[in-house]
Legacy VTK file of the C-alpha trace (Angstrom):
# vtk DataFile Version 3.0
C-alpha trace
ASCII
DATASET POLYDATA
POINTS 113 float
14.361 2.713 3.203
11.812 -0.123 3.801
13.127 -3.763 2.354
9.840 -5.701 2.062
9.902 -9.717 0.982
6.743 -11.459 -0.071
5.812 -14.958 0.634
3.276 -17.947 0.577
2.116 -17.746 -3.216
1.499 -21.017 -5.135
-1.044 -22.843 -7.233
-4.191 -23.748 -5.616
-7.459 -24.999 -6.796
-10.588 -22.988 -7.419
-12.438 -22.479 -3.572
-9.058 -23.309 -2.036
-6.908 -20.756 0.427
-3.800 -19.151 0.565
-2.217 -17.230 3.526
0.772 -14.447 2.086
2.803 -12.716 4.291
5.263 -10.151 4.118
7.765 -8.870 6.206
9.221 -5.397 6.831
12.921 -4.498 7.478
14.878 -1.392 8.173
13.590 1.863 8.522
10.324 0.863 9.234
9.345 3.662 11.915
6.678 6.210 10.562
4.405 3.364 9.200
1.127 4.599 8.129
-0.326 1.468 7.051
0.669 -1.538 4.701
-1.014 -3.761 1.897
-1.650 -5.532 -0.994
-1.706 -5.114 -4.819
-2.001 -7.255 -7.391
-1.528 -7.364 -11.221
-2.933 -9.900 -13.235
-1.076 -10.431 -16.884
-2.192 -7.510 -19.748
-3.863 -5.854 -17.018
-3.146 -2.951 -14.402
-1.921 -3.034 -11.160
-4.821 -2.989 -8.769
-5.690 -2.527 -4.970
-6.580 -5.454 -2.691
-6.261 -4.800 0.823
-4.547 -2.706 3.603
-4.300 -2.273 6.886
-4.142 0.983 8.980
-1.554 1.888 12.095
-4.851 1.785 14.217
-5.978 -1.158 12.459
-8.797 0.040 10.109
-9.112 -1.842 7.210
-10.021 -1.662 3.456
-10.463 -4.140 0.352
-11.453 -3.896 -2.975
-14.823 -5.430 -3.042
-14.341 -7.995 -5.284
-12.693 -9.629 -2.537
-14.799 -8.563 0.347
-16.454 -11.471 2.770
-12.989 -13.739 0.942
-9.875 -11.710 1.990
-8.757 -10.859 5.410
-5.637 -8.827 5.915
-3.807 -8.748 9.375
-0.337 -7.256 10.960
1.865 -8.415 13.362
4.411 -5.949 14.027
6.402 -5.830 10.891
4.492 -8.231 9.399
1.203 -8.106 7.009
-1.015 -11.380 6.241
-3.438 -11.968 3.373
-5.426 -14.839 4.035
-7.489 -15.464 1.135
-10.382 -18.131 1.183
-12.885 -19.084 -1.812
-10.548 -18.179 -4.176
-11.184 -18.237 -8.005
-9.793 -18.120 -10.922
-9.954 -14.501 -11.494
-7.774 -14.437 -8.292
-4.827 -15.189 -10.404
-2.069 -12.535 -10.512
1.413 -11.495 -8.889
0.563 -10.425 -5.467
2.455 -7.241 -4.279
3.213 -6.163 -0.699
4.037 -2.330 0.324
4.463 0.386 3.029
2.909 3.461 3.048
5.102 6.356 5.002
4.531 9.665 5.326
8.111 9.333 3.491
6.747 7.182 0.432
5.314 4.078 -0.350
7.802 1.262 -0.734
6.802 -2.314 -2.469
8.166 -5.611 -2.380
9.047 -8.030 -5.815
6.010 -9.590 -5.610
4.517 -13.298 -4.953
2.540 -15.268 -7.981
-0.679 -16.447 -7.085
-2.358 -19.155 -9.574
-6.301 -20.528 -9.337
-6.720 -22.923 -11.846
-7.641 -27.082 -11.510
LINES 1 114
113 0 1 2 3 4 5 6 7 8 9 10 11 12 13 14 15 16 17 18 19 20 21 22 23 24 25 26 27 28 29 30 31 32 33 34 35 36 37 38 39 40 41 42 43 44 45 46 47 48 49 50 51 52 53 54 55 56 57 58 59 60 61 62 63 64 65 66 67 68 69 70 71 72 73 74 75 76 77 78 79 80 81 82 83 84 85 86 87 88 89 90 91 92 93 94 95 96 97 98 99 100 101 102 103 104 105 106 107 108 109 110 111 112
């Protein structure tokens, strides 16, 4: 089992940046790569970003040329520039294993002035 905890959400301002990390604990051999969701309120819970064991990476493209995600060992970064409004939602870490896919609680993320 793969204990993942979110962090670095807040309330930022239209074309502002916010950096989210998350860390992975336990039984974190077999990773095949590790991400981001997000779910903005009355709506599903979409991809955002992940990166690969060998470091490929992939984003939904509404947040291409904006989002950059990054690991450090057991770690996984979102750094998220130009952000808007439509930005808003509860960001959601996981870990993709040949296991399963664990997630973490999630982080809230807020665009607004």
């Amino acid at each position: 089992q793969v204990q993942l905890v979110e962090s670095g959400g807040g309330l930022v301002q239209p074309g502002g940046s916010l950096r989210l990390s998350c860390v992975a604990s336990g039984n974190v051999f077999g990773v095949n790569a590790m991400g981001w969701y997000r779910q903005a309120p009355g709506k599903q819970r979409e991809f955002v970003a992940r990166i690969t064991v060998g470091g490929s990476t992939n984003y939904v493209e509404s947040v291409k040329g904006r989002f950059t995600v990054s690991r450090e060992v057991n770690t996984v970064y979102l750094q998220m520039n130009s952000l808007k409004p439509e930005d808003t939602a509860v960001y959601y870490c996981y870990v993709d294993k040949y296991s399963g896919t664990s997630w973490g609680r999630g982080t809230q993320v807020t665009v607004s002035s």
